[in-house]
FIZA-143930 format. One record per residue (C-alpha): x, y, z. Coordinates in steps of 0.001 Angstrom, whole numbers, plus 500000, padded with zeros to 6 digits. Layout:
XYZ;...
//
This chain:
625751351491737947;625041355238738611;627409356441741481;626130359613742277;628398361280744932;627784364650747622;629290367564745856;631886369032748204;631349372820748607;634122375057747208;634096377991750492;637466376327751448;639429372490751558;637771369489752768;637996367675756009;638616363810756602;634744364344758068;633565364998754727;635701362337752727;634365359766755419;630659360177754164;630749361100750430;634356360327749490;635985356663750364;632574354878750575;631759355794747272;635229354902745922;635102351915747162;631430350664745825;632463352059742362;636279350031742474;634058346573743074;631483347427740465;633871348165738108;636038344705739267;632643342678738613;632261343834735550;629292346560735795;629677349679733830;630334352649736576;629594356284735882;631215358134738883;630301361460738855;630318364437741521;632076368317741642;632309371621743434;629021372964744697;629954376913744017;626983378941744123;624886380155747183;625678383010749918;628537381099751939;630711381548748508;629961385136748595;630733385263752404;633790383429751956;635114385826749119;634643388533750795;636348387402753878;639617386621751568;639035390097749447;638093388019746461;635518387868743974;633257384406743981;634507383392741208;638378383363742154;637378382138745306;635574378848743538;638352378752740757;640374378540743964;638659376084746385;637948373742742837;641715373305742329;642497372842745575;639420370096746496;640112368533742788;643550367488744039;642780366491747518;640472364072746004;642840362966743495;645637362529745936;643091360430747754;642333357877744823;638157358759744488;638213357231740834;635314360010739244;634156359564735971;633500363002735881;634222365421738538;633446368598737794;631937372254738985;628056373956738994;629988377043737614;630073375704733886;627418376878731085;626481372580730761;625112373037734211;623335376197733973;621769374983730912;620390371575732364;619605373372735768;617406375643733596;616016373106731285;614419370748734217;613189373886735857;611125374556732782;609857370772733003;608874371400736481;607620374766735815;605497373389732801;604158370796734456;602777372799737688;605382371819739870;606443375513740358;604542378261742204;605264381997742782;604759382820746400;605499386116748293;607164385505751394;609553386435754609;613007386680753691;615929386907756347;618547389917755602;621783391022757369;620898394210759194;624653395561758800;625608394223755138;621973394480753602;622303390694752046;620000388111752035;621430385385754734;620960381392753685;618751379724755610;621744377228756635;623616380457758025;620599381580759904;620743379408763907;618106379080766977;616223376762768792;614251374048767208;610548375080768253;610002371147768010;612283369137769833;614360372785771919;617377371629770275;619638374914770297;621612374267767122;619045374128764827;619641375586761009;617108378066759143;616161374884756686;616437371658758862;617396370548762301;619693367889762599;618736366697766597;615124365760765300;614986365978761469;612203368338760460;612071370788758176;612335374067759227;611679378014758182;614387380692759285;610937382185760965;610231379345762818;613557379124764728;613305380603768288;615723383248769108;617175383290765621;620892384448764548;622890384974761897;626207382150762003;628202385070760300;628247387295762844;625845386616765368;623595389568764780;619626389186764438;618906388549761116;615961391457759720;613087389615758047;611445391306755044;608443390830752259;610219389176748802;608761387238745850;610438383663745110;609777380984743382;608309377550745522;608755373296744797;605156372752745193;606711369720747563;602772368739748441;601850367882745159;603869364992745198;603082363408748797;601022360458746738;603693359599744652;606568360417746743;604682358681749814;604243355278747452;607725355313746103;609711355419749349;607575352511750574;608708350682748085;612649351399749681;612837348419752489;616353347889751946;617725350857752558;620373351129755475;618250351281758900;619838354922759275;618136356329756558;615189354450756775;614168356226760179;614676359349758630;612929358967755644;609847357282757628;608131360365758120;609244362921755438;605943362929753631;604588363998756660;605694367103756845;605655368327753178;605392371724752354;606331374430749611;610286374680749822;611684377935747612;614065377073744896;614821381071744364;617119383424746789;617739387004746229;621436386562745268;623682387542742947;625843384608742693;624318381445741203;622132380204737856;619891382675736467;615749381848736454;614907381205732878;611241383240732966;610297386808731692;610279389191734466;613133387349736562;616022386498734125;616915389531734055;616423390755738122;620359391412739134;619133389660742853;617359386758741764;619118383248741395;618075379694741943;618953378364745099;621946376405746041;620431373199746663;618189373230743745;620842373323741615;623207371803743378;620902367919743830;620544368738739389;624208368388739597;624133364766739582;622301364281736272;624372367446734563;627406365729735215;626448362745733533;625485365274730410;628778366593730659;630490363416730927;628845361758727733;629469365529725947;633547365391726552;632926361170725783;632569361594722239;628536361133722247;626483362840723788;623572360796723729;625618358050726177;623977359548729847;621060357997728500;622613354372729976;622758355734732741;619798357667733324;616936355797730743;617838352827730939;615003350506733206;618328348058733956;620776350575735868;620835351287739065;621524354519740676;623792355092744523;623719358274745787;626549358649748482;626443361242751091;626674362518754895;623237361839757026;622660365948757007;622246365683752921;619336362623753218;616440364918753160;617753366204749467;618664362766747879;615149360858749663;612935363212748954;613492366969747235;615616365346744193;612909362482743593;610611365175743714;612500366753740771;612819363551739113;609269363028739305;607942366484738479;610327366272735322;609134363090734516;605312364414734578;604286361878737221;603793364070740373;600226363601741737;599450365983739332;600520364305736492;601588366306733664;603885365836730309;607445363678730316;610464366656730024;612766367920727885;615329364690729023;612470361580729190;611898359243732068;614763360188734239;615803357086736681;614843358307740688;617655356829743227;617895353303743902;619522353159747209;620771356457749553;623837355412751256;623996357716753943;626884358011756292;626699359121759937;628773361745761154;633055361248761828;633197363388765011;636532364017767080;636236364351770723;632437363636770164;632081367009768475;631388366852764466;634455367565762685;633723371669761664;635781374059760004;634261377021761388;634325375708764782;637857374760764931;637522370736765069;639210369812761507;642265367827760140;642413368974756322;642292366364753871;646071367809751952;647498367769755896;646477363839756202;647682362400752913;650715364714752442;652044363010756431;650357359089756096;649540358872752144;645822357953751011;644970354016751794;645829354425755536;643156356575755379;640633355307753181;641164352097755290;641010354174758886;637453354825757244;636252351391755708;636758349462758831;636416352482761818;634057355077759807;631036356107760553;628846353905757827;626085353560760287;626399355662763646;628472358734764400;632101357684765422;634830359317767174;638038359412765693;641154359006767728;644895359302766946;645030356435769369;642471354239766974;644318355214764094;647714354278764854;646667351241766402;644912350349762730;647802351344761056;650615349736762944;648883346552764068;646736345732760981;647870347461757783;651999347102759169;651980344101760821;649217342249759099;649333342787756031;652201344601755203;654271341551757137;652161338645755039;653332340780751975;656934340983752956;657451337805754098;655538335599751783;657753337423748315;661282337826750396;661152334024751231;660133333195747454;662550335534746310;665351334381748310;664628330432747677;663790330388744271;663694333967742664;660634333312741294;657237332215742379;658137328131743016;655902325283741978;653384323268744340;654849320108743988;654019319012747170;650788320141748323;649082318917751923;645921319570753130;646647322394755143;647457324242751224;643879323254750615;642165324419753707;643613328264753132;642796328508749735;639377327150749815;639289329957752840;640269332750750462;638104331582747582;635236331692749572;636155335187750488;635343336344747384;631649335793747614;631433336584750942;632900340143751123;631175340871747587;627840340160749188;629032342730751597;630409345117748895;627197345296747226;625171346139750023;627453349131751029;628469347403754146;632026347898753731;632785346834757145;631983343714756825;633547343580753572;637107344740754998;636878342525757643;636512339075755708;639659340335753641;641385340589756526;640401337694758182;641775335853755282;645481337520755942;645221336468759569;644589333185758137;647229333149755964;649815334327759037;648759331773760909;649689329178757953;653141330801757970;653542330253761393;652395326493761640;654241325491757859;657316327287759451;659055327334755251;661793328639756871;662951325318758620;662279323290755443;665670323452753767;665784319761753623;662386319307751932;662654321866749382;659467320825747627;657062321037750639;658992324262751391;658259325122747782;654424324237748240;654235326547751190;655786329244749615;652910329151746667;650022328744748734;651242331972750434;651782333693747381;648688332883745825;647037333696749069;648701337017749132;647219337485745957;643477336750746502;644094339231749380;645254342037747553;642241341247745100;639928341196748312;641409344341749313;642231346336746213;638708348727746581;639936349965750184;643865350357749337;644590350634745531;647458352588746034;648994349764747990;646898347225745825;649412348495742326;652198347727744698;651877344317745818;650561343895741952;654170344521741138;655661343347743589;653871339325742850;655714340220739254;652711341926737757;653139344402734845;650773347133733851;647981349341735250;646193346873738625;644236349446740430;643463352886737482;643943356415739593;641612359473738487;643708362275736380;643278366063737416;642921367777734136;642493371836733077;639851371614730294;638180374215728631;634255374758729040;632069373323726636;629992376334726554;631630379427727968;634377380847726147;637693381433727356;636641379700730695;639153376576731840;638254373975734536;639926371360736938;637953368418736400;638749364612737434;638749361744735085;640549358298734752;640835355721731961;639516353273734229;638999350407731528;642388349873731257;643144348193734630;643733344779735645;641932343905739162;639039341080738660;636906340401741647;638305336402741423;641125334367742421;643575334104739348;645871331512739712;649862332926739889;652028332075737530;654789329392738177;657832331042737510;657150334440737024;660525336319738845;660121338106741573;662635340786742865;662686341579746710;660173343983747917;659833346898749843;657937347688753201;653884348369752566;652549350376755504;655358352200757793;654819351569761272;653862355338763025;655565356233766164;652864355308768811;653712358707770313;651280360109767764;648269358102769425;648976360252772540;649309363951770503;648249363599767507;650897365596764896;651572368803765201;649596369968762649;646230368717763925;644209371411765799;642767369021768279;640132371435770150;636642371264771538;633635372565769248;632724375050771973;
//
């Protein structure tokens, strides 16, 4: 199982908006896989190259590459702190990248994939630099929407030109961007319509979001350019531009490469560097690609066109590249968009709550769970301080956290230890066969990405289970110690399918109740953030994320507790938040409109 996850862009720290699409859903697909027993390769990184980097450093007197080294560290951590469990996370700055970036480019290029083209680039009147066409704003000439980007527009989906937009303007400053006569380099996007067009028919199971959008992208395919005149980014790898100071590939091009350089990288530091190949050659594995709904154009349609163009089996044909008969995506799992105060979370607009602000005041599963059960997986959804305290308090506190608390402090106080089942009932049955079932039930969920679902049958199980506490009342049963006994295991064990159930949404919690059941060891692996050196680029260090995840415990199963393992008296799970907070949010949190 390929996880292939958005790569964050290093112009400053992420947003819970941006963890809610590419982060926690993908975290939590790759936990289960890994608790079935599928080999997971989860890989990502910093996307550093394009003009917003350069923008960025010069707005914080820096160069680009402090300003990446900077953002990488910073992101790296975040995501860390948060528990995303990443084979390899890593950066487009390193020489493996360049090199692969360059080395499908000369597939495509080889192949016929790649045209020269002169055309109408967009330049800052005052500065002199080209301008992105994300950074470049108007009106949609299609549907009049007003926030439309130079490349796309999000209110109607098509593809757009910066010269298209009506009354366009640069997002830096406002100004009128200057449009002017440059050669680039053009993804000869129509000669794959055939192929592209029979491939996503073939993608009926899809989530219904990205289905609709990906209904009529053949439609409207035309040359995209895959150069910029830039200074910042991979060089082109052909005589007569390698060695122009202002021409670089484009951030996206290399950027959707990322996915399969990782994996390179990954097997490289691994010990053999042949290993991507089971990820990537292999007819049997099975590629996710995990992102926000304004990356599904990229993952549904530009990087299969790479794949196939590499693979020589565009409608042009042409010869297999320099890797072989690269895998194309199995399933896009697209998120929709976490807004607050129905605007889209936005740095730039002044509508964020940092990622480091969240964790460092509530820790990482209240918000990985926030996500999983109130996220946007399939329409845009609000989030409310109101919504999240409520989940928090009432469900993670006083669900769960009370089954936990209860079930081991009884045990502990009664026996020490967990007690026997010497006198079952019925009733014992009934729960467990509940939370057995469970199992199958939320996995089918798990492994269609509807994680919903999937957190809700786990929980359902703890109501269960606190409503079996409440009817078996063990806490009047001092004269029938062995039915109060029975109770007391059936809880226990209960407890324990549920932390199973719920271990992909909350492993941080998930190691905890491990322990506190009596359980020794590693339950629930967390990623590492390591400095490494670059494999090819001397002198050059980078953050990366890793984990030994092998070594950890969590089976997707019921596993039978152990009679008389000792159990000591635990500790609170989730603190309850003041519900004060619902009504201000902390103090931290710049709660303001988009406008």
């Amino acid at each position: 199982m390929l996880t292939a996850v958005a790569w964050p862009y290093a112009n400053g720290p992420r947003h819970i908006g941006h963890v809610s699409g590419f982060g926690v859903p993908s975290d939590v697909f790759s936990r289960y896989q890994r608790m079935i027993g599928n080999r997971v390769l989860m890989v990502s990184g910093t996307d550093e190259h394009g003009t917003p980097i350069t923008v960025q450093a010069d707005n914080e007197g820096l160069t680009p590459q402090q300003t990446v080294d900077k953002y990488a560290l910073q992101i790296g951590s975040d995501l860390q702190g948060l528990g995303l469990s990443y084979d390899l996370f890593t950066r487009t700055t390193t020489g493996n990248h360049a090199d692969v970036v360059q080395q499908i480019f000369l597939s495509l290029y080889r192949n016929g994939y790649v045209v020269p083209r002169t055309t109408t680039g967009a330049i800052s009147p005052s500065t002199g630099r080209t301008l992105p066409d994300r950074y470049i704003e108007g009106t949609c000439p299609i549907c009049g929407y007003d926030g439309a980007r130079g490349d796309q527009c999000d209110n109607c989906g098509n593809q757009l030109d910066p010269t298209d937009l009506i009354n366009p303007r640069s997002r830096v400053n406002g100004e009128k961007p200057e449009f002017v006569e440059t050669e680039h380099l053009f993804l000869d996007l129509p000669a794959f319509t055939d192929t592209l067009g029979k491939w996503l028919s073939t993608r009926t199971d899809w989530r219904p979001n990205v289905l609709k959008f990906t209904k009529n992208l053949v439609d409207d395919m035309r040359p995209r350019a895959i150069t910029r005149d830039l200074d910042w980014g991979v060089k082109v790898p052909l005589d007569g531009w390698r060695d122009q100071p202002l021409k670089r590939f484009y951030v996206w091009f290399d950027a959707v490469i990322g996915y399969f350089s990782a994996s390179v990288e990954w097997a490289r530091r691994s010990g053999n560097p042949d290993a991507w190949q089971e990820w990537w050659t292999n007819p049997d594995a099975r590629g996710y690609y995990f992102m926000g709904k304004d990356n599904i154009t990229f993952h549904a349609q530009i990087w299969p066109a790479l794949l196939l163009g590499h693979n020589g089996a565009g409608d042009r044909g042409g010869e297999i590249g320099t890797y072989g008969t690269l895998n194309l995506p199995d399933e896009i799992v697209s998120s929709e968009f976490l807004t607050m105060s129905g605007s889209k979370f936005s740095t730039s607009r002044g509508t964020v709550i940092y990622v480091h602000d969240f964790l460092r005041e509530f820790g990482p599963d209240t918000l990985r769970y926030f996500i999983s059960v109130a996220g946007p997986e399939t329409q845009d959804t609000d989030f409310t301080w109101d919504e999240f305290v409520r989940r928090t308090n009432f469900e993670l506190a006083n669900e769960w956290g009370n089954l936990v608390n209860r079930s081991i402090s009884m045990a502990h106080k009664n026996n020490g230890a967990i007690p026997a089942p010497t006198k079952p009932a019925a009733a014992d049955e009934e729960l467990k066969a509940l939370s057995r079932k469970a199992f199958e039930t939320a996995g089918g969920h798990l492994q269609r990405s509807r994680f919903k679902l999937a957190a809700a049958e786990a929980m359902r199980v703890v109501t269960a289970a606190n409503r079996y506490l409440s009817d078996q009342e063990p806490w009047k049963l001092k004269e029938d110690p062995e039915r109060r006994d029975a109770v007391l295991h059936t809880a226990l064990q209960v407890v324990s399918d549920a932390n199973t159930l719920l271990t992909p949404f909350l492993p941080h919690s998930a190691q905890k109740v491990h322990e506190a059941l009596g359980g020794t060891g590693v339950w629930a692996a967390q990623p590492e953030l390591q400095e490494v050196e670059d494999l090819d680029i001397a002198g050059r260090t980078n953050p990366i994320l890793t984990g030994d995840y092998a070594r950890e415990q969590a089976r997707w199963e019921s596993t039978p507790i152990e009679v008389g393992r000792p159990l000591a008296k635990p500790s609170p799970l989730f603190a309850k938040l003041d519900p004060k907070l619902g009504e201000t949010g902390p103090e931290w949190a710049p709660i303001e409109s988009a406008e």
